[in-house]
N, C-alpha and C positions, 0 to 999 in steps of 0.2 A: 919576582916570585909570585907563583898562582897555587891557589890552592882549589881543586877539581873535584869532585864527586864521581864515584863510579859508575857506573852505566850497567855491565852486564851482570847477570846475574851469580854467574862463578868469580865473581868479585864484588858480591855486596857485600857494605862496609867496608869498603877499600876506600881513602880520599887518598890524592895525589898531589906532592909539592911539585911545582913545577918552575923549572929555570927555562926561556926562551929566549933565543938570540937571536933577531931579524938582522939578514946583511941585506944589501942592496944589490941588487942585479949585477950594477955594475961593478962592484966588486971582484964579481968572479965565487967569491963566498958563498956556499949552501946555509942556509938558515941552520940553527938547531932548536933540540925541544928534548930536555932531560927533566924524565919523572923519577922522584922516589913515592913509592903507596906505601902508604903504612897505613895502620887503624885509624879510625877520629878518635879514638880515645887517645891516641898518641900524641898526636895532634901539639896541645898546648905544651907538653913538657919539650917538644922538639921545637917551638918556640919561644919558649921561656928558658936561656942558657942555663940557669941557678940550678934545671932540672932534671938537668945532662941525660938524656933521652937517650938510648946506649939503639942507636939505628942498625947496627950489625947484629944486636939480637932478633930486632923486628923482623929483618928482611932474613937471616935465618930460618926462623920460623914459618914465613912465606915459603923459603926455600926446599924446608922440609915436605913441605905441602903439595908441592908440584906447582902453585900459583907462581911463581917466578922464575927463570933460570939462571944461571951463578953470573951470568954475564950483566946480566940486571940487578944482580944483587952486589956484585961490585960496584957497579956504576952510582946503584943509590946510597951505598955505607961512603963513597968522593963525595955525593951532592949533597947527602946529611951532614960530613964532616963541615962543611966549606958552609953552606947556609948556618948551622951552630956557632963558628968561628967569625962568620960577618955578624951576624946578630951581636955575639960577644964584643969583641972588637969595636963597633959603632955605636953600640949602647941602644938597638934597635929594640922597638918594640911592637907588636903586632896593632894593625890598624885596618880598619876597611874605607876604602874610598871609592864611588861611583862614578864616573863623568862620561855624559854620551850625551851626543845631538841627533835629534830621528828628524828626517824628511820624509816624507810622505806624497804621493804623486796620486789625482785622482784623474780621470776624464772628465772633462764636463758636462758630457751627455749621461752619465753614469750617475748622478745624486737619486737618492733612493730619496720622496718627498716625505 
C-alpha cells in the first residue's frame, strides 16, 4: 500500500491509497494499480481501524462533485473496505520505511575542476 500526492490542480488535496500488483512477463498476467483518493484529512482515521473512516461517504462526496465517476467510486468504497479489514485483522499499524541504492555514471573527461 502507497500513499500518493496529487499532481493536478482539479484535484488539489486529493492523496491516493494505492494497491499495486506486479506480475511478471511471463506469467501472461497484466500488472495492476487500484487508487482510492480521498482527503489527507482522511487519511489517518482510514488507517487507524478504531476510526472506521466511512470511505463510501468520501468517495460520494467526490462523486457528487464530478471529481470521480461511480465506477471509481465503487472500486474505491472494495479497496477502502479490504485495506480497513487487513489493517483490522493483522493489527497493522501505519509506518514509513525508505530503502533505495543510487548509481550514478560520470565520463571521465567530463569532471568540472
Amino acid at each position: 500500500m502507497g500513499r500518493r500526492g496529487g499532481h493536478s490542480r482539479s484535484q488539489a488535496g486529493t492523496v491516493y491509497v494505492e494497491r499495486k500488483t506486479h506480475r511478471s512477463k511471463d506469467s501472461g498476467e497484466k500488472s495492476t494499480k487500484q487508487r482510492l483518493p480521498i482527503a489527507p484529512s482522511a487519511v489517518r482515521d482510514l488507517l487507524h481501524p478504531e476510526r472506521a473512516l466511512d470511505v463510501a461517504a468520501q468517495l460520494d462526496a467526490q462523486l457528487a462533485a464530478g471529481a470521480i465517476s461511480e465506477k471509481q467510486r465503487d472500486k474505491g468504497v472494495a479497496l477502502g473496505a479490504e485495506v480497513q479489514a487487513a489493517l483490522a485483522e493483522r493489527g497493522l499499524l501505519p509506518a514509513v520505511r525508505t530503502v533505495y541504492q543510487r548509481t550514478a555514471f560520470q565520463a571521465a573527461d567530463s569532471t568540472i575542476p
